[in-house]
C-alpha positions in Angstrom: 123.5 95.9 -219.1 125.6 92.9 -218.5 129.5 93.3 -217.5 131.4 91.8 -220.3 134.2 89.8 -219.4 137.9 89.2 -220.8 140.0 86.4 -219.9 142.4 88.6 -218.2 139.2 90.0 -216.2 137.9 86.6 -215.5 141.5 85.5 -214.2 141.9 88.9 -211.9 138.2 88.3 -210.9 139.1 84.9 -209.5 142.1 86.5 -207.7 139.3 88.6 -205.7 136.9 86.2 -205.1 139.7 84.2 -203.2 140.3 86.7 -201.0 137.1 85.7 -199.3 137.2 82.2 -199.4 137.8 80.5 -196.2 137.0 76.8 -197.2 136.7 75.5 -200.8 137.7 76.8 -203.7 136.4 79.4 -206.3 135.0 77.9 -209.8 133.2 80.5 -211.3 132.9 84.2 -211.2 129.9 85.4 -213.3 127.6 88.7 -213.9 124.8 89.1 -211.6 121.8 91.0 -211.0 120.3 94.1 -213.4 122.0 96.8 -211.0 123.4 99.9 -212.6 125.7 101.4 -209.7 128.5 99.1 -208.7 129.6 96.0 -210.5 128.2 92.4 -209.3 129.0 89.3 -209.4 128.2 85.5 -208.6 131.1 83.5 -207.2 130.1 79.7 -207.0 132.2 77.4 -204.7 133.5 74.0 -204.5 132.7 73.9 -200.6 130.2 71.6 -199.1 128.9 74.5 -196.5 128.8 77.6 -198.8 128.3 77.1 -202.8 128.1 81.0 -203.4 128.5 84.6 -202.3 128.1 87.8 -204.5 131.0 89.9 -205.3 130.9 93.5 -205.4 132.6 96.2 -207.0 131.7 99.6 -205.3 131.2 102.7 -207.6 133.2 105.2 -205.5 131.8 107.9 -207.4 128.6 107.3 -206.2 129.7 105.7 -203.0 132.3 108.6 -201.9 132.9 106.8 -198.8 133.4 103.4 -198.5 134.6 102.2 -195.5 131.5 104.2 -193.9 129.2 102.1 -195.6 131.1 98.9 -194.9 131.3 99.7 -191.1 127.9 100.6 -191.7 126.8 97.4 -193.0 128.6 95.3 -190.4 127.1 97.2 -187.2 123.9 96.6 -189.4 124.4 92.9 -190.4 125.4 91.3 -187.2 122.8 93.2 -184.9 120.0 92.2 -187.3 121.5 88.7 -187.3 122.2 88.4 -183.3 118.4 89.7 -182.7 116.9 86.4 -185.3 119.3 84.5 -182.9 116.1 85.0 -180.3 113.4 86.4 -182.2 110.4 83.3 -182.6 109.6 84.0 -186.3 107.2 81.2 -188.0 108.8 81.8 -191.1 112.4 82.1 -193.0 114.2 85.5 -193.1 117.6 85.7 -193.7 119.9 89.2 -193.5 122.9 89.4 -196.0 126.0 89.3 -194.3 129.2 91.2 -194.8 131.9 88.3 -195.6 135.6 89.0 -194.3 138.7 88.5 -196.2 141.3 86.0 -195.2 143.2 88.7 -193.0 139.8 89.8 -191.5 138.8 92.7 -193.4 135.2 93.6 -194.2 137.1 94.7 -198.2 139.4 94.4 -200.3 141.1 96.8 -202.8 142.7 96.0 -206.0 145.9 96.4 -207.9 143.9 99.0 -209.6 142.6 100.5 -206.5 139.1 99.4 -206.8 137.3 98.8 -203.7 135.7 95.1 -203.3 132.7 93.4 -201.0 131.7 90.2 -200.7 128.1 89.2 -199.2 126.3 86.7 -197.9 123.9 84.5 -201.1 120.1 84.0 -200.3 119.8 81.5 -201.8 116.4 80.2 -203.3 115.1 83.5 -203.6 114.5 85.9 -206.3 113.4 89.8 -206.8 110.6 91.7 -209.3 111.1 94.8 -210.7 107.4 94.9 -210.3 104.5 93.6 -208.5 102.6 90.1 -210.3 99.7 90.4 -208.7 98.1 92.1 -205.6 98.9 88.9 -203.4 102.3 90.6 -203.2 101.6 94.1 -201.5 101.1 92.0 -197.8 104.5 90.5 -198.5 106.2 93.7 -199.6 105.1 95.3 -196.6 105.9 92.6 -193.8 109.5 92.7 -195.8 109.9 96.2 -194.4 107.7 96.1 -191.7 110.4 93.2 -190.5 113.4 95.5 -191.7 112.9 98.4 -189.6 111.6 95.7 -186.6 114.9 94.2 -186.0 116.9 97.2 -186.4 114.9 99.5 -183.9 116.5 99.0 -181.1 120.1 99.4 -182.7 120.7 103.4 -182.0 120.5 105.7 -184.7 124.0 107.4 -183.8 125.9 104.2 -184.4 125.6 104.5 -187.6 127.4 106.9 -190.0 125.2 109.0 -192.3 126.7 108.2 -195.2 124.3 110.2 -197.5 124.0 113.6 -195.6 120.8 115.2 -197.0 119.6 112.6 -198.6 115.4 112.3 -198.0 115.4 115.8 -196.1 112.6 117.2 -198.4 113.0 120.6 -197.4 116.8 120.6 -199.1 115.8 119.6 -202.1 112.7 122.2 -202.0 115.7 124.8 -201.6 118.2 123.2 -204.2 115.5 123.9 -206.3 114.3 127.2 -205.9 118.5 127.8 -206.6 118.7 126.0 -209.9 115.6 128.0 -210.7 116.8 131.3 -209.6 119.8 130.5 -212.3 118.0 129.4 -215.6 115.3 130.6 -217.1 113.0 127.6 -218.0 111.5 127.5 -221.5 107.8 127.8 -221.3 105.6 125.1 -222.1 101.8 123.8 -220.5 104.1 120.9 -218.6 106.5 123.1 -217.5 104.0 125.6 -216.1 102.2 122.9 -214.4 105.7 121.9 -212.6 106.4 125.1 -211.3 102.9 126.0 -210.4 102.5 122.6 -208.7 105.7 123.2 -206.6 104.7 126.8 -205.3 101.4 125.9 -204.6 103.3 123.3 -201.9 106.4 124.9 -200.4 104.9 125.2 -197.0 103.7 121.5 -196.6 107.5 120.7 -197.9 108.2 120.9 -194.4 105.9 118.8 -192.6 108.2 115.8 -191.4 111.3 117.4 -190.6 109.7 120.4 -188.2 107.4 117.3 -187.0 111.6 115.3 -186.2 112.4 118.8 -185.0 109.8 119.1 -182.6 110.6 115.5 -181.0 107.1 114.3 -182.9 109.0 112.0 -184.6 112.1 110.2 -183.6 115.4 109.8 -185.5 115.6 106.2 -186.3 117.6 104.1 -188.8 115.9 103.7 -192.4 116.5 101.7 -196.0 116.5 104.6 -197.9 115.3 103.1 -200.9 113.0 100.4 -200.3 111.9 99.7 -203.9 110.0 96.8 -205.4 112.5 95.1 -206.9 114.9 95.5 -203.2 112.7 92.4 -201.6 113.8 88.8 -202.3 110.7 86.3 -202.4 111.2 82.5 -201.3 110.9 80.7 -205.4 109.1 77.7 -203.5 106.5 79.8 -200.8 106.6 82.9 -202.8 106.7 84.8 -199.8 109.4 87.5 -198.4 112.6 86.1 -196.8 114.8 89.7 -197.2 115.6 93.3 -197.8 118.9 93.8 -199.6 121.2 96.4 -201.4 121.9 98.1 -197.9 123.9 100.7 -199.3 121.4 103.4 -198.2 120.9 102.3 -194.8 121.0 105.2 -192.5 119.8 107.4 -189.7 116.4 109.1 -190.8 112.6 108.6 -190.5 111.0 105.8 -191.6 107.9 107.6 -192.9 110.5 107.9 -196.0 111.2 104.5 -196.3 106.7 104.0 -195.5 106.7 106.6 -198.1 108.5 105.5 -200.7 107.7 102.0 -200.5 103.9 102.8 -201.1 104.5 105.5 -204.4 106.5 102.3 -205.9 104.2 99.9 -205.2 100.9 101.8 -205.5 101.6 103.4 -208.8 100.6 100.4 -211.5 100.8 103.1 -214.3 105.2 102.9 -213.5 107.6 105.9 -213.1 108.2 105.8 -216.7 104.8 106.3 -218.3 104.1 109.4 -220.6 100.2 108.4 -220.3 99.4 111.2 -217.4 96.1 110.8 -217.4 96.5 107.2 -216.4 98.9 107.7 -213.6 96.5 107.1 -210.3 97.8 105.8 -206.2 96.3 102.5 -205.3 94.3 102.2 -202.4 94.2 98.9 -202.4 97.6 98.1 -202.9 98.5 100.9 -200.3 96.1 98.8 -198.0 97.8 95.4 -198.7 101.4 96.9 -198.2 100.7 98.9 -194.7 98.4 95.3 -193.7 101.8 93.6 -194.0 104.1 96.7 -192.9 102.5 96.8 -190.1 101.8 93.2 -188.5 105.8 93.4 -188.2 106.4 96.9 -187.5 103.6 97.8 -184.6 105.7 97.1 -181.6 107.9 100.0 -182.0 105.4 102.6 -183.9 104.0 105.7 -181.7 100.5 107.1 -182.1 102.4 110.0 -183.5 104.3 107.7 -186.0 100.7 106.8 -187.1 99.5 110.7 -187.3 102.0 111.8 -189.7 102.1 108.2 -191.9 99.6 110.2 -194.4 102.0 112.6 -195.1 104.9 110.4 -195.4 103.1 109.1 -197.9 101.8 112.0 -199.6 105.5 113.6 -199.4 107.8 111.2 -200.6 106.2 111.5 -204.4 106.4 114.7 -204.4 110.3 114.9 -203.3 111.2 112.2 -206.2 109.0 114.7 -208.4 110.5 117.8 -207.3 114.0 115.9 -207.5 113.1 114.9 -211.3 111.9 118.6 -212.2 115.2 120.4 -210.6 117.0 118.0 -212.5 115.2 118.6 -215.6 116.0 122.8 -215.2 119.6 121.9 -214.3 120.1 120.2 -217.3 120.0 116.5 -216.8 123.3 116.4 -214.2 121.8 114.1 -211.8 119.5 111.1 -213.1 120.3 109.3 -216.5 118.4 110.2 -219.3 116.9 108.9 -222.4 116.3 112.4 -224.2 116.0 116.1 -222.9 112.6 115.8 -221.4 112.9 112.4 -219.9 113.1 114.5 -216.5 109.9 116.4 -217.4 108.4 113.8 -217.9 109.4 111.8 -215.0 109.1 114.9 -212.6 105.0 114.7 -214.4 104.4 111.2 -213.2 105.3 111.8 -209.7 103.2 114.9 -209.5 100.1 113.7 -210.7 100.6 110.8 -208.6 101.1 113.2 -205.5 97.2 114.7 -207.0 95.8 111.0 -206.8 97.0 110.9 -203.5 96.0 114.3 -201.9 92.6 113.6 -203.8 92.2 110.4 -201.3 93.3 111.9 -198.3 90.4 111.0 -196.3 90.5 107.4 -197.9 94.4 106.8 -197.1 93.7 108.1 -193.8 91.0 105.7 -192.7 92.9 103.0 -193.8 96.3 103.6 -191.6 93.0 103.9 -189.0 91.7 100.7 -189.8 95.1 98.7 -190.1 96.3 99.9 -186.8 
């Protein structure tokens, strides 16, 4: 939904913009982007060297703390743009940059106390909320592949974990089982199948954190929500030049952000179909994606990295579903909804999408084999 604008708005949006601009002048503030958590915006320039930068308005409600993430995205931003510095790449790929203020800050706050960013414009680029054609998947998956490459030998621990719990599968396994202890879900043949489907998989829950607990896997930093619609593609080469909305960046495992990448981009029926029976995992997109993932990514995997990527995969749809579900016997606190079984429904998709998956188990598996 677009951010309508008043005149007195426009004129205090200006007044913001300014505060980043270190040559040239603003001429235009305007709404950018389909994002539904903080407010953004396009400033265009006068300047010769810099014609635009995006403006951002934090959501602090979802965003509790926002200096973290802005000392976050800094550390981020300047080691990923120091290592291009000496990295030979035959290719453009560009990092947002944090943008300071005219008295050096990384933000600025309001007379109204909102908080404000401003970030680096890539420009001749664009997103897609979903894949055009299979061509993509390679692309998507050298976009992450390159992401967690230049930020693997930044240390985990400089970095704030700005969203404690989030991806830990094994919380949200035991946030459920309380919200279900406290309601008592209606009974239906699709709620039955949820809670059926989530006993029957308890145990396995636990896979990838005992695996980071037994020093299998290694802390490392990750996205955190490396969606589809998070990787800009070059308009003129149609190939990947950058991973934004860093938000989410933070110490974890990056079979999450492997994970999750593959159930968005191997799932053509969408997270919003109410057509089960169509709902299937890709191989051939999941073979595409982890082709591209990993000719960037390679240098720094382990063999064990490589042993648990199955279950990564296999795990992360059935945290979202899991996620969806609680949510649904909570009441519809968490995710926005369209009516009082969009949850269900949701929770549904990811399910029998985790089924596709365990069903090709052997298939997925010889093709992290093959790809290696």
């Amino acid at each position: 939904m677009a951010t309508v604008i008043s005149k007195q708005s426009a004129e205090n949006l200006v007044g913001i913009a300014d505060q980043f601009v270190l040559q040239g002048n603003v001429r235009s503030v305007t709404p950018f982007g389909s994002g539904n958590i903080n407010d953004t915006f396009l400033v265009t320039l006068d300047s010769a060297t810099e014609q635009h930068f995006v403006l951002q308005r934090i959501n602090t409600q979802v965003f509790r703390q926002p200096r973290l993430i802005m000392q976050n995205m800094r550390i981020f931003s300047d080691h990923v743009y120091q290592r291009l510095q000496y990295t030979l790449l035959n290719r453009r790929w560009e990092v947002p940059r944090v943008m300071s203020t005219k008295d050096a800050q990384d933000y600025c706050i309001d007379a109204e106390g909102a908080f404000w960013r401003a970030i680096s414009f890539i420009p001749g680029s664009q997103s897609f909320d979903t894949m055009p054609n299979i061509g993509y998947a390679t692309e998507i998956g050298y976009a992450l592949g390159m992401f967690h490459n230049l930020i693997s030998d930044l240390p985990p621990e400089k970095l704030a974990d700005t969203l404690a719990g989030f991806h830990i599968t094994p919380l949200y396994l035991r946030h459920y089982q309380e919200v279900l202890a406290n309601t008592s879900p209606q009974s239906s043949a699709e709620v039955n199948y949820c809670l059926q489907f989530v006993s029957d998989r308890t145990t396995s829950a636990h896979i990838l954190e005992n695996a980071k607990t037994q020093g299998l896997l290694p802390l490392r930093l990750m996205h955190g929500d490396p969606k589809i619609n998070n990787v800009m593609f070059d308009t003129a080469t149609q190939k990947a030049v950058s991973v934004i909305d860093l938000d989410t960046v933070k110490p974890g495992l990056v079979h999450y952000d492997i994970g999750d990448c593959l159930r968005s981009g191997c799932n053509p029926a969408g997270e919003e179909t109410e057509q089960w029976d169509t709902v299937y995992f890709d191989t051939d997109l999941c073979q595409g994606i982890l082709q591209g993932y990993l000719s960037a990514a390679k240098a720094f995997l382990t063999e064990n990295d490589y042993a648990y990527m199955y279950d990564g995969i296999r795990l992360i749809a059935f945290e979202l579903g899991l996620r969806f579900f609680s949510d649904y016997l909570a009441g519809n606190v968490y995710f926005k909804v369209k009516h009082p079984e969009h949850n269900l429904a949701r929770a549904i998709v990811q399910f029998k999408l985790t089924e596709s998956i365990e069903s090709q188990e052997s298939q997925i598996r010889n093709i992290i084999q093959d790809v290696k």
